[in-house]
ZALUMLUM-358234 format. One line per field, with one value per residue (C-alpha): x, y, z. Coordinates in Angstrom, 2 decimals. Last residue first. Layout:
REM residues N
x	[X, ...]
y	[Y, ...]
z	[Z, ...]
END
This chain:
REM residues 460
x	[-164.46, -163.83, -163.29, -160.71, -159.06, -158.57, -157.12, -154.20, -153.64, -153.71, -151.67, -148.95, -148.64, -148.13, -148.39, -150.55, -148.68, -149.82, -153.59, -153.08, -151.78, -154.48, -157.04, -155.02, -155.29, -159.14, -159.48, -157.05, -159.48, -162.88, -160.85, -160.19, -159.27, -155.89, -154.19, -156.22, -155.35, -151.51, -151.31, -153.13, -150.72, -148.13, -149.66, -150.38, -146.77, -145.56, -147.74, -146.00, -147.91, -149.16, -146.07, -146.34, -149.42, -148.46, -146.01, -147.72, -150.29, -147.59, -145.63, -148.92, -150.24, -146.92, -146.31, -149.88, -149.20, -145.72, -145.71, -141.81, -142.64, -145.01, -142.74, -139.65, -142.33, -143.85, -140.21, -139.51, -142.41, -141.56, -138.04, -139.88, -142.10, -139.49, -137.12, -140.21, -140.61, -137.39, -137.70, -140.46, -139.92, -136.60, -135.32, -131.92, -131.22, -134.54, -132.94, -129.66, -132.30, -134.13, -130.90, -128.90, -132.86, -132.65, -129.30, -130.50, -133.20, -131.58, -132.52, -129.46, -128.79, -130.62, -130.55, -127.16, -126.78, -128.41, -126.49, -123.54, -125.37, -125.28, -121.87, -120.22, -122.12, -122.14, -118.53, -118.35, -115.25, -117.22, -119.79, -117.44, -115.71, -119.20, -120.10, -117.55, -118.43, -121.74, -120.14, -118.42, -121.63, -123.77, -120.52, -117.47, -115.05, -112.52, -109.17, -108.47, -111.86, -110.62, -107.58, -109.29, -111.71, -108.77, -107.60, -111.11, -111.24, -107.50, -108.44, -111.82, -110.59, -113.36, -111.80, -115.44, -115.28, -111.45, -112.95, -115.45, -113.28, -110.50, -113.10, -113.93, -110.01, -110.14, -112.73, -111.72, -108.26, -109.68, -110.51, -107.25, -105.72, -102.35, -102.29, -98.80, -101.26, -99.56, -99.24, -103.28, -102.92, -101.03, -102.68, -106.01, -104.17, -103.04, -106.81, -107.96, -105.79, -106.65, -110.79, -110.56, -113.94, -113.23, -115.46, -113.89, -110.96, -112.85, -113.12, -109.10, -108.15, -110.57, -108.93, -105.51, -106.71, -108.80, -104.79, -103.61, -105.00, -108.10, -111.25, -112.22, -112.40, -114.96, -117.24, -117.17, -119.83, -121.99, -121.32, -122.49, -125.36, -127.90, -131.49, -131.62, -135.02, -136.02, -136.19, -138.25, -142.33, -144.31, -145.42, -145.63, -148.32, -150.22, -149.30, -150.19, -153.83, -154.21, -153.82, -156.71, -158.97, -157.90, -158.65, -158.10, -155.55, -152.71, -153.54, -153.21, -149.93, -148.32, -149.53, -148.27, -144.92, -144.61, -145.52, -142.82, -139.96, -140.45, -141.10, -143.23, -145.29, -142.77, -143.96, -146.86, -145.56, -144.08, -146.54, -148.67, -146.02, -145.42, -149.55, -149.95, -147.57, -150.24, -152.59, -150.09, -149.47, -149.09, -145.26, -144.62, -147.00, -145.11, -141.54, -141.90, -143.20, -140.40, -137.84, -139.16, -139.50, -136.04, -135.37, -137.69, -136.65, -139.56, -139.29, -135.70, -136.67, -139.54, -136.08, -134.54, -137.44, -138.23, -134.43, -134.19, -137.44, -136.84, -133.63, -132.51, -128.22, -128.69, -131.94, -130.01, -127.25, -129.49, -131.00, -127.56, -127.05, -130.31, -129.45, -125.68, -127.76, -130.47, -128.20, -125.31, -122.00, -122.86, -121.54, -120.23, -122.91, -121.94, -122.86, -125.44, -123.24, -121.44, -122.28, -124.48, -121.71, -120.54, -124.08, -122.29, -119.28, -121.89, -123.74, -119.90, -119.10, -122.75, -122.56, -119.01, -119.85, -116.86, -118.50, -120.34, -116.94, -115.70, -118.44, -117.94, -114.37, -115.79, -118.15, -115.40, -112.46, -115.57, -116.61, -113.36, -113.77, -111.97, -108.82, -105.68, -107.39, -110.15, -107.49, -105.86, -109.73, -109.76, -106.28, -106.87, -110.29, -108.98, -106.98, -109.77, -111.96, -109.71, -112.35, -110.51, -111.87, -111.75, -107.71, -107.61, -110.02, -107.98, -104.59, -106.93, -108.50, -104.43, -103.22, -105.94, -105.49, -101.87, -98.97, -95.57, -96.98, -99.43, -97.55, -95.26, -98.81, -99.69, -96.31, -96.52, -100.31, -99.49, -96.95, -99.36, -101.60, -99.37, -97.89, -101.60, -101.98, -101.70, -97.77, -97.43, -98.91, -101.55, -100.32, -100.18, -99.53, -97.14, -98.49, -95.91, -94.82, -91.34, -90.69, -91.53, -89.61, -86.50, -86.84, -87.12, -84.10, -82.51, -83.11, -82.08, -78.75, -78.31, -79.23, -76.81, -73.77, -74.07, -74.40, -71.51, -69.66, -70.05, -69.28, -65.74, -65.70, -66.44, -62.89, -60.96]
y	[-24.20, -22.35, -19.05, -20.54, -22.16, -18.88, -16.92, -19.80, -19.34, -15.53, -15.67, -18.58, -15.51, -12.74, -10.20, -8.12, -6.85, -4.57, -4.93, -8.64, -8.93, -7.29, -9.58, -12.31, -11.17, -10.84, -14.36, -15.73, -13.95, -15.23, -18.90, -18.95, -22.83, -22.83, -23.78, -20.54, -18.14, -18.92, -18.48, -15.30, -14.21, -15.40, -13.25, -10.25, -10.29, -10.96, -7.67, -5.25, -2.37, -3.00, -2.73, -2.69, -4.09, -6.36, -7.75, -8.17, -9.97, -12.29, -12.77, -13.84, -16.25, -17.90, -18.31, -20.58, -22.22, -23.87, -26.14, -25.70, -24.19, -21.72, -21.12, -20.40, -18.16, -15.98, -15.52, -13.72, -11.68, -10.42, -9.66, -7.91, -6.00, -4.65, -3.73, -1.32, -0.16, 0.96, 2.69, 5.12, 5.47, 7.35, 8.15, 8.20, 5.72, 3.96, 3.80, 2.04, -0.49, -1.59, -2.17, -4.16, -6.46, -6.32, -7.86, -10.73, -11.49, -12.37, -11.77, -12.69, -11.81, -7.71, -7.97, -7.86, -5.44, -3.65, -4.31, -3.01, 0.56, 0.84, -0.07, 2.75, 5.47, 3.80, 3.64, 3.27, 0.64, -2.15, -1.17, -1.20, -4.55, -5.88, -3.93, -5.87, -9.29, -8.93, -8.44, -11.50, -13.50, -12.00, -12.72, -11.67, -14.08, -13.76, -14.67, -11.08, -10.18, -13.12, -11.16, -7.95, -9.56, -10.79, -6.77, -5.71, -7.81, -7.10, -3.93, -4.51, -6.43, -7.05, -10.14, -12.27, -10.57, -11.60, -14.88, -15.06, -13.59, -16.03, -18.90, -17.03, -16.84, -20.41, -21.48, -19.58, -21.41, -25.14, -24.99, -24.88, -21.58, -21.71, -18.49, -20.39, -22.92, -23.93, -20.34, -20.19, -23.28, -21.55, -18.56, -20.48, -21.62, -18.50, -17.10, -20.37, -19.45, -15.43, -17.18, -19.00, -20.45, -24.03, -25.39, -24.34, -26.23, -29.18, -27.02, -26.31, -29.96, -30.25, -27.14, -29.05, -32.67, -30.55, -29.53, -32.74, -36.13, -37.09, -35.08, -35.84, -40.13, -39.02, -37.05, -39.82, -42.23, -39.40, -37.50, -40.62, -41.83, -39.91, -40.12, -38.95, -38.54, -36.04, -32.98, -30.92, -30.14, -27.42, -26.02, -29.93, -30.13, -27.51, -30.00, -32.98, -30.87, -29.68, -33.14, -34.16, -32.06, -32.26, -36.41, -36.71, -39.49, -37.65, -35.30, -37.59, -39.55, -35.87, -34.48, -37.98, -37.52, -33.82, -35.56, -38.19, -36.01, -33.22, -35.67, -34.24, -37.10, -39.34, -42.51, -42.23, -40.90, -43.64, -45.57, -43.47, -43.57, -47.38, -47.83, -44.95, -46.47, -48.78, -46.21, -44.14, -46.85, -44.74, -45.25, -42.04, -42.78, -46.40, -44.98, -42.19, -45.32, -47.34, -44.67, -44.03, -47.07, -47.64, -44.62, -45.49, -49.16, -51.29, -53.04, -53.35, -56.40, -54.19, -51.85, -54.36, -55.52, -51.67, -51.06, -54.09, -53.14, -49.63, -50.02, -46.87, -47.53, -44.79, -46.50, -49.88, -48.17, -46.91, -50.08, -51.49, -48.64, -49.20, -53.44, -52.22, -50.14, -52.46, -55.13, -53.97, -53.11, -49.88, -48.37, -51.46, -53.20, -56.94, -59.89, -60.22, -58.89, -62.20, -63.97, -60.62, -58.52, -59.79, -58.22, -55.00, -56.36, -57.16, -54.07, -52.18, -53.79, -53.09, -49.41, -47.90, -44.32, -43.56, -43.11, -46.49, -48.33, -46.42, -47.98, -51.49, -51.26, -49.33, -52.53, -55.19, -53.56, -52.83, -56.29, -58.01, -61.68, -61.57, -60.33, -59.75, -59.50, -57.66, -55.00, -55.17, -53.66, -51.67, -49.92, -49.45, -48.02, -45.38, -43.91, -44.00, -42.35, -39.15, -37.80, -35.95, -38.13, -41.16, -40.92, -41.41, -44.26, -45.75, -45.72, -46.53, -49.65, -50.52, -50.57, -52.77, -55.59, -56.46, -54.46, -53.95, -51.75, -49.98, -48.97, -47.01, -45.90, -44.56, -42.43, -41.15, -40.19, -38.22, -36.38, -35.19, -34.32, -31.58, -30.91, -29.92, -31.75, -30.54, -30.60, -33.92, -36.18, -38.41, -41.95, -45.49, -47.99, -50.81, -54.23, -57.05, -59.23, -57.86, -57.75, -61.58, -62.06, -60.25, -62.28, -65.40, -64.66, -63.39, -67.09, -68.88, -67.36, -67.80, -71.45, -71.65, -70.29, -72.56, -75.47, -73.78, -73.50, -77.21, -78.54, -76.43, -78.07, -81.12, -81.17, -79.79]
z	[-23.05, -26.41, -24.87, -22.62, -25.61, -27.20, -24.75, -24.25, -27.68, -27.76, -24.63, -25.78, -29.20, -27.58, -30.74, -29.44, -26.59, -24.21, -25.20, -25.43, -21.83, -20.80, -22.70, -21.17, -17.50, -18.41, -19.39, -16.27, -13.59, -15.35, -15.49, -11.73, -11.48, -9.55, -13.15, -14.79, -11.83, -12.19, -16.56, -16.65, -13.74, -15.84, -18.62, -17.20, -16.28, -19.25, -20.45, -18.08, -17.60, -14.44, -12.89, -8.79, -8.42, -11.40, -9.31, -5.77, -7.42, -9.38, -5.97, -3.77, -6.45, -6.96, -3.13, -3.53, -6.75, -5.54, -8.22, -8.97, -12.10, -9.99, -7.45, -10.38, -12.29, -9.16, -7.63, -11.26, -11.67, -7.81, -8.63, -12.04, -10.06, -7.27, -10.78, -11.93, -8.34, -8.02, -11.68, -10.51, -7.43, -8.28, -4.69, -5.70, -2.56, -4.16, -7.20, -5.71, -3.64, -6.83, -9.31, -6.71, -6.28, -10.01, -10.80, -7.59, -9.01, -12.51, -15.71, -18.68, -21.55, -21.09, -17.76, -17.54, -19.87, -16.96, -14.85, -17.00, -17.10, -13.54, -12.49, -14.80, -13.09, -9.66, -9.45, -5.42, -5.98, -4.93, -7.24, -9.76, -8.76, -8.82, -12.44, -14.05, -12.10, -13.59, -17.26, -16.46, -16.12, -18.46, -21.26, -22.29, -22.67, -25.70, -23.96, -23.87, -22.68, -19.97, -19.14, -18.77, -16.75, -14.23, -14.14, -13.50, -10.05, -9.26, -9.07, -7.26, -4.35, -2.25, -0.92, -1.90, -4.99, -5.67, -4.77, -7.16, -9.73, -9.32, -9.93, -13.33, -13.74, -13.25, -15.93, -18.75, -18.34, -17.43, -21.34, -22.71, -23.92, -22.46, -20.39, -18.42, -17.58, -14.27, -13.17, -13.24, -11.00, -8.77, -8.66, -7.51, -4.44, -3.18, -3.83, -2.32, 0.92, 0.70, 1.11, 3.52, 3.22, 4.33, 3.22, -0.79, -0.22, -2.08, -5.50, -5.15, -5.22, -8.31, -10.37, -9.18, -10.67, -14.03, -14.72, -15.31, -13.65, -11.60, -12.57, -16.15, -14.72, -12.19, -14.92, -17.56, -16.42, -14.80, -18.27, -20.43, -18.96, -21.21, -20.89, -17.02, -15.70, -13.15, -16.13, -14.17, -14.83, -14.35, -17.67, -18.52, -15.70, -18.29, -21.04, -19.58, -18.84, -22.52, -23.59, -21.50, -23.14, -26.47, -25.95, -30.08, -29.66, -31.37, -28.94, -25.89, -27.15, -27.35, -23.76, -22.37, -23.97, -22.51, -19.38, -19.52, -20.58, -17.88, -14.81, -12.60, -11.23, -10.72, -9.80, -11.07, -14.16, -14.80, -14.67, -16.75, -19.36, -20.10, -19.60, -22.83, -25.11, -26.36, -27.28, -28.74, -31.05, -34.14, -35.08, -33.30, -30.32, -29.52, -30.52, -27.93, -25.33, -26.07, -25.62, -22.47, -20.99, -21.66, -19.71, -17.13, -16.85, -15.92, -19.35, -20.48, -22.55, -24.24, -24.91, -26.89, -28.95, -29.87, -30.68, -32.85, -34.69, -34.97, -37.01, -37.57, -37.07, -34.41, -32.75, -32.67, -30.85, -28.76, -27.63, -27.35, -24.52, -22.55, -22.83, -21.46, -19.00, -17.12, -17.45, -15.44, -16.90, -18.05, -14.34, -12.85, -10.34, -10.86, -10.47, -13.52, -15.90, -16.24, -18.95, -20.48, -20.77, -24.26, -25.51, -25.06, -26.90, -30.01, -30.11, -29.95, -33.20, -34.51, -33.50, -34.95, -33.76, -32.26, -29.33, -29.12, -29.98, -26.67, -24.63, -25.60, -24.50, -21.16, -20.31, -21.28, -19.08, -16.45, -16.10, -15.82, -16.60, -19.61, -17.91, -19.66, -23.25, -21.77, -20.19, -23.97, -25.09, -22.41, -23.39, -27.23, -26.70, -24.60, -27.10, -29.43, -27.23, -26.23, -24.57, -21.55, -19.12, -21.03, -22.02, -18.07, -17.65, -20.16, -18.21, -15.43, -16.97, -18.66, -14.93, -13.40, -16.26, -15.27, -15.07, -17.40, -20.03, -17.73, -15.17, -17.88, -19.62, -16.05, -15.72, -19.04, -19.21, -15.86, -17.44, -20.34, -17.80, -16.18, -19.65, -20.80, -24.63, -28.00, -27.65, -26.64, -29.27, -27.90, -26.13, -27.21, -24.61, -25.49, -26.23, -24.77, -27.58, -28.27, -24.24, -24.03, -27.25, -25.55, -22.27, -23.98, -26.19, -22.96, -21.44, -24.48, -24.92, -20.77, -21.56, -24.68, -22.79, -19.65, -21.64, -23.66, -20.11, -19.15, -22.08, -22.08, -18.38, -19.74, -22.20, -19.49]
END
């Protein structure tokens, strides 16, 4: 009898023990944090639930996506908390480490996020994680160096990022503004050779050239500046972000509905965009505005104009009114054969917002009222327009043709004159681009790119 009692408080003890392990264990695990409810979207709200329940009782992988999801919708400090226990779990994991740093970035505490960035570089090497490689955790800690305003740091850092155009870059701009345009000049012309019209590269060459007193040259970067595209990205953020913004809550079922758009059916997408709008309930988050535009476009593509005017009504409501709603106004009026209220939208339109296609509608309803006069005014500005994008896009040739044919057809338009001004002088015909000038002048004194541009000719 006597052992068996020893037996059962053996028993007793170790099953005491056990839970008290259990309960310590449970103490000490983190538990997720998550945003109050009722200033988030219940559809995302729900998924925050479900992942921080993963989360608290999974390894690494579960408290990345947890985070991944506060990322998307910018909750930074939420996200923090989650990569930096997914570091904790996993110091080997790249991303954890790379989106920890991240997060200290954007809340703006620099050195602290300095130092996890320079975590990265044991094991950065191996792997191709978005901020996790080299080239972009050294890009990031040069940044943060350039936010704190220490030059030095930022200069040393990005000379070790050499061969990286953003780093180049931001070497180069602090190379001319420190005085050392000289120096900065190699970093841009390579770049520049390999691409040729990159926006932030030429208008940096135009500005090292001037301070250098070559005018001449200067003028050129700036003409090719005229022409140039923004090629190179500065900012990593929003491709880092983007993905994560599109799997949970409301943005997951505005997503679902962007990749039924092949299939151009469009009652199904109209079926589908009413259930998401349902799934707001009018709440005024962002993915609101954005839907009923969607619903627009499709009601558009149904030519259904009542239901058009009814979804602007809503977003007037919602305090939208802009060139592109106003467009969709006069679209469910012109489907409806209202040319007298269509009209006068269009050209509000035009007013914000100049489009080809506003004036091309414009052109062929005054030539049904056989009103030369203003169909030819909207045929000159479709061409002024195709001239401009050919002409920024380097297309010098189609740009010739269209400004011709424009001030043919309006020669009383002085930004015309000008862009034609602006065509013959790059393709070499400076007696053409000095008289376009003087006639843009006449028309409008007060243009002040012409009187400039005017004025260097004569000086040549």
């Amino acid at each position: 009898m006597i052992q068996l009692i020893r037996l059962l408080l053996i028993l007793l003890v170790a099953e005491l023990g056990y839970c008290g392990y259990l309960i310590a264990e449970r103490l000490a695990r983190p538990i997720p944090v998550l945003p109050e409810a009722k200033y988030i979207d219940p559809l995302l709200m729900a998924d925050y639930r479900e992942l921080a329940a993963e989360a608290e009782s999974g390894s690494s992988r579960e408290w990345i996506r947890l985070g991944q999801a506060f990322l998307g919708q910018g909750f930074y400090g939420y996200a923090e908390n989650c990569f930096r226990q997914a570091a904790r779990i996993d110091p080997d994991d790249a991303l954890a480490q790379a989106s920890y740093a991240f997060c200290l970035e954007r809340t703006g505490r620099m050195q602290v996020s300095t130092r996890e960035y320079e975590k990265l570089e044991a094991y950065s090497a191996k792997t191709d994680t978005p901020f996790a490689s080299p080239r972009h955790y050294l890009y990031a800690i040069g940044r943060n160096y350039l936010r704190e305003e220490n030059v030095e740091k930022a200069e040393e850092i990005f000379r070790k990022n050499n061969g990286f155009p953003p780093a180049d870059y931001q070497l180069a701009k602090l190379l001319v503004r420190s005085g050392r345009a000289e120096e900065a000049l190699p970093y841009i012309e390579r770049n520049l050779a390999a691409t040729p019209y990159s926006l932030i590269f030429n208008q940096l060459q135009a500005q090292a050239l001037e301070s250098l007193g070559r005018l001449a040259e200067a003028k050129q970067a700036e003409d090719r500046l005229e022409r140039a595209m923004y090629q190179i990205p500065l900012n990593f953020n929003t491709d880092f972000l983007t993905p994560y913004s599109k799997r949970h809550g409301i943005q997951k079922e505005v997503e679902a509905y962007n990749q039924l758009l092949e299939r151009n059916d469009m009652d199904h997408l109209a079926k589908k965009l009413d259930e998401v709008l349902e799934l707001m309930s009018e709440r005024r988050i962002p993915q609101y505005k954005a839907t009923l535009i969607s619903m627009l476009e499709v009601e558009f593509q149904r030519k259904n104009p009542e239901r058009m005017l009814k979804l602007i009504q809503k977003l007037k409501e919602f305090g939208v009114e802009n060139a592109e709603t106003l467009q969709f106004e006069a679209g469910a009026y012109l489907l409806s054969g209202d040319m007298e209220k269509a009209v006068p939208l269009l050209q509000r339109v035009l007013e914000m917002s100049p489009t080809i296609e506003v004036h091309q509608t414009l052109a062929d309803y005054y030539d049904q009222q056989k009103n030369t006069e203003k169909r030819d005014y909207h045929q000159a500005k479709i061409a002024l327009l195709f001239a401009m994008i050919n002409f920024r896009n380097n297309q010098l040739k189609p740009a010739e043709e269209a400004i011709v044919r424009s001030v043919e057809l309006n020669p009383l338009d002085p930004q015309t004159w000008f862009y034609y001004a602006e065509i013959k002088r790059v393709l070499g015909d400076q007696a053409s681009a000095k008289e376009a000038y003087q006639k843009c002048l006449k028309l409008n004194p007060n243009h002040g790119r012409a009187s400039r541009e005017l004025a260097l000719l004569n000086q040549s």
